[in-house]
Backbone as CSV, one residue per row, in Angstrom:
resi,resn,N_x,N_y,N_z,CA_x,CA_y,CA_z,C_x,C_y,C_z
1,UNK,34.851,41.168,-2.405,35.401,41.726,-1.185,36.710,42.457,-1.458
2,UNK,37.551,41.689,-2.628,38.528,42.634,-2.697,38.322,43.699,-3.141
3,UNK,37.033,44.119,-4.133,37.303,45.145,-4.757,36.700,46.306,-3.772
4,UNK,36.284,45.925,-2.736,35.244,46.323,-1.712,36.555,47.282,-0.988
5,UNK,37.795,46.327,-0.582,38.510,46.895,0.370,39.846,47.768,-0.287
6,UNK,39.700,47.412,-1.540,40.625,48.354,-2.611,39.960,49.822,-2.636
7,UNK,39.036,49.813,-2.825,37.995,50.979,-2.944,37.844,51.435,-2.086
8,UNK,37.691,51.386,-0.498,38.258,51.959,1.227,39.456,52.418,0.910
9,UNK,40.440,51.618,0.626,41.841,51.911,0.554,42.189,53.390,-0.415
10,UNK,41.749,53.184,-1.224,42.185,54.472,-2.038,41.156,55.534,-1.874
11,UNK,39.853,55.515,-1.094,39.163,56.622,-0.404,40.080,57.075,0.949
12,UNK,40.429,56.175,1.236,41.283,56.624,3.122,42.644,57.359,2.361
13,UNK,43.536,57.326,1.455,44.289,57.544,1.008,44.500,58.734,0.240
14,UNK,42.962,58.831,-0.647,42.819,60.185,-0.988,42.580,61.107,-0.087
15,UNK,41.461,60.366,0.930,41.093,61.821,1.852,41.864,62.306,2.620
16,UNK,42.677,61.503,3.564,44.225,61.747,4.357,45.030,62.377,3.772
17,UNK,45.436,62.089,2.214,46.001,63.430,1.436,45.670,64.674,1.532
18,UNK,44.362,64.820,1.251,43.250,65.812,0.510,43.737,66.577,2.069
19,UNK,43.497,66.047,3.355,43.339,66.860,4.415,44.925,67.475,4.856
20,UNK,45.421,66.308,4.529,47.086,66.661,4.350,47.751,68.380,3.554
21,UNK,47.319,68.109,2.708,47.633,68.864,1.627,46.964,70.094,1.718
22,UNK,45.864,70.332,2.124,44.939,71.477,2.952,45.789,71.775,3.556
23,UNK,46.469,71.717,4.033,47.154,72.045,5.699,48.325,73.181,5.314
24,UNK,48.899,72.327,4.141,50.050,72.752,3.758,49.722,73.820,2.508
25,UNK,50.902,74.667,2.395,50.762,75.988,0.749,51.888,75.337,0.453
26,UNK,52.767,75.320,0.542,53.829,75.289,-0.577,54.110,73.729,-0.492
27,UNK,53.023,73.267,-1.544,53.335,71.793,-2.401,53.217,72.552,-3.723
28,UNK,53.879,71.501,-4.948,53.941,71.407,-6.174,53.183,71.169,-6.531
29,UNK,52.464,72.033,-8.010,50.824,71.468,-8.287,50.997,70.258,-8.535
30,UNK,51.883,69.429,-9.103,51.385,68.068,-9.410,51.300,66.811,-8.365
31,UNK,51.693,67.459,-7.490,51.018,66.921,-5.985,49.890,67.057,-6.072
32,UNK,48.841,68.025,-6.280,48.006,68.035,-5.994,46.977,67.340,-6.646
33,UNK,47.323,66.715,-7.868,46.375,65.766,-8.179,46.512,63.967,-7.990
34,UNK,47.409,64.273,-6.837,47.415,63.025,-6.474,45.858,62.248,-5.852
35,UNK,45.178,63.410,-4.735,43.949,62.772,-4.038,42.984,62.722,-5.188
36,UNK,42.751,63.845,-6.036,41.742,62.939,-7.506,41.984,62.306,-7.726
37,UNK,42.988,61.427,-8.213,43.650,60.057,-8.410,43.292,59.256,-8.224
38,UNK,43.248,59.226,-6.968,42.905,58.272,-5.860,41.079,58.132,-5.778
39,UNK,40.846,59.576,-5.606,39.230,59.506,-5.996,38.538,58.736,-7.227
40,UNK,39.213,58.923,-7.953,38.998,58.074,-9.353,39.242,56.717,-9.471
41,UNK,40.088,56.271,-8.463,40.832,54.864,-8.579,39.279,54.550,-7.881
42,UNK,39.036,54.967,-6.681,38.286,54.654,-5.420,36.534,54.231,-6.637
43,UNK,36.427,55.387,-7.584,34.744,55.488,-8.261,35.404,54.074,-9.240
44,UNK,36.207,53.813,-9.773,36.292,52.985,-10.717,36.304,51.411,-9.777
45,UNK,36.828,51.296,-8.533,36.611,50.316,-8.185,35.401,49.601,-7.603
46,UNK,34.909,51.145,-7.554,33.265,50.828,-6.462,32.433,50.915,-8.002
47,UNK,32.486,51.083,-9.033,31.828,50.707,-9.364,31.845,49.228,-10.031
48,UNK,32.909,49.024,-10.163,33.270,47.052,-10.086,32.619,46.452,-9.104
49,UNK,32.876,46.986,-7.946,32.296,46.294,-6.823,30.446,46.313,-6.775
50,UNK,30.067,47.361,-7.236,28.852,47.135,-7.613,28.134,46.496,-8.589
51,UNK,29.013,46.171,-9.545,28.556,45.622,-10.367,28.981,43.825,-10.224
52,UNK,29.342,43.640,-9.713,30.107,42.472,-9.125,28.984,42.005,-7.315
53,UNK,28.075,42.881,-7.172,27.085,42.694,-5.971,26.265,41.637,-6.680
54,UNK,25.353,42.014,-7.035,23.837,41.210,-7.502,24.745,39.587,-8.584
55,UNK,26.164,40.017,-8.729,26.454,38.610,-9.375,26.594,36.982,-8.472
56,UNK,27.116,38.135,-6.637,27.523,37.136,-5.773,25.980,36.377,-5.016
57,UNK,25.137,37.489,-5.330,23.781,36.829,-4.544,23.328,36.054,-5.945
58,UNK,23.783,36.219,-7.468,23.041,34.916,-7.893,23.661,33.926,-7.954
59,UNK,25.330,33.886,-8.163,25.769,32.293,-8.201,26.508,32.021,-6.978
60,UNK,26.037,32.576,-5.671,26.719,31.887,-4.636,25.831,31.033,-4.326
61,UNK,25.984,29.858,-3.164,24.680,28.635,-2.584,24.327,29.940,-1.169
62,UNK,24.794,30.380,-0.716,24.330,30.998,0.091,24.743,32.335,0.263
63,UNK,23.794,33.272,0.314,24.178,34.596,0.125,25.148,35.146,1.515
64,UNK,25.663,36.153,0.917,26.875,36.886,2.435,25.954,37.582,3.283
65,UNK,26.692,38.162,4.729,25.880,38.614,5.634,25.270,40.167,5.027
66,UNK,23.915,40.225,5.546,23.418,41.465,4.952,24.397,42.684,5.273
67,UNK,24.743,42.903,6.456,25.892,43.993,6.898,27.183,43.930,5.616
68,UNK,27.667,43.293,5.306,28.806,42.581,4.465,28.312,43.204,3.096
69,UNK,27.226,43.167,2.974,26.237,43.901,1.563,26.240,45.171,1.665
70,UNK,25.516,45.556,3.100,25.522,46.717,3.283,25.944,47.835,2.992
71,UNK,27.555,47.448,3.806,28.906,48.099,3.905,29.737,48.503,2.031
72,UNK,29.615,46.508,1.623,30.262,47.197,0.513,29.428,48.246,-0.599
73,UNK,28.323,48.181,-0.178,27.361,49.154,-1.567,27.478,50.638,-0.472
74,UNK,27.489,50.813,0.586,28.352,52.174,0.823,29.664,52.641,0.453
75,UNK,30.090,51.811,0.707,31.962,52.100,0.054,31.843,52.434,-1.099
76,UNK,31.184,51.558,-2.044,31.052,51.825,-3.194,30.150,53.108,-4.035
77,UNK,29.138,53.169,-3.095,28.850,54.234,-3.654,29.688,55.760,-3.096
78,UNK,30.293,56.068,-1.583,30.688,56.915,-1.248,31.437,57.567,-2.123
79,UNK,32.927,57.051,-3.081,33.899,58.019,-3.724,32.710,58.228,-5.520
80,UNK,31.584,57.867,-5.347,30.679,58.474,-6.436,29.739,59.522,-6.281
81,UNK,29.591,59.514,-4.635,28.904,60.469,-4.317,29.752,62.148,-4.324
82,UNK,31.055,61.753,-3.477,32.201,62.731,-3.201,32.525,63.152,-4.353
83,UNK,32.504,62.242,-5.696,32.776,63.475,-7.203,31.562,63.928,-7.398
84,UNK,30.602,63.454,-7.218,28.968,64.836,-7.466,29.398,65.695,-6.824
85,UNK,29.560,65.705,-5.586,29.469,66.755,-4.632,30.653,67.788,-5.041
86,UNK,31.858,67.511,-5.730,32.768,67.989,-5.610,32.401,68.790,-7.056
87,UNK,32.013,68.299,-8.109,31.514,68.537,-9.768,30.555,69.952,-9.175
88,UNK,29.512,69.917,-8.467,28.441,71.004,-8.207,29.125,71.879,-7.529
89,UNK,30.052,71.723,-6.772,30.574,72.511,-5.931,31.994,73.287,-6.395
């Protein structure tokens, strides 16, 4: 779960930048790689968090709520999807 809500955190953080920083022209380029940063923090944690899924349904006594599953294998996959999309584009 933590790595679930670390990985939200630095997606909400990049993208609020990302839209931030759109807005504005005169930032410093090295501002501007702050929201990749963050995108990267976001793919490296979701993919912990995914890989850290199928461990909690085998050694817990009772598995978490399916929504609770749900959610974190979206989070996790979202800032992996957003660098494809961003790589093709």
């Amino acid at each position: 779960m933590l790595a679930t809500i670390t990985t939200l955190g630095a997606e909400l953080v990049g993208g609020v930048l990302r839209i931030l920083f759109g807005l504005t022209d005169a930032l410093p380029v090295s501002t501007l790689a702050f929201p990749n940063l963050m995108l990267f923090t976001a793919a490296v944690t979701g993919i912990v968090c995914l890989l850290l899924t199928p461990l909690v349904y085998r050694f817990r006594r009772s598995p978490p709520p399916t929504i609770v599953t749900v959610l974190a294998v979206t989070v996790s996959l979202l800032p992996l999807a957003i660098g494809i999309l961003q790589t093709i584009r």
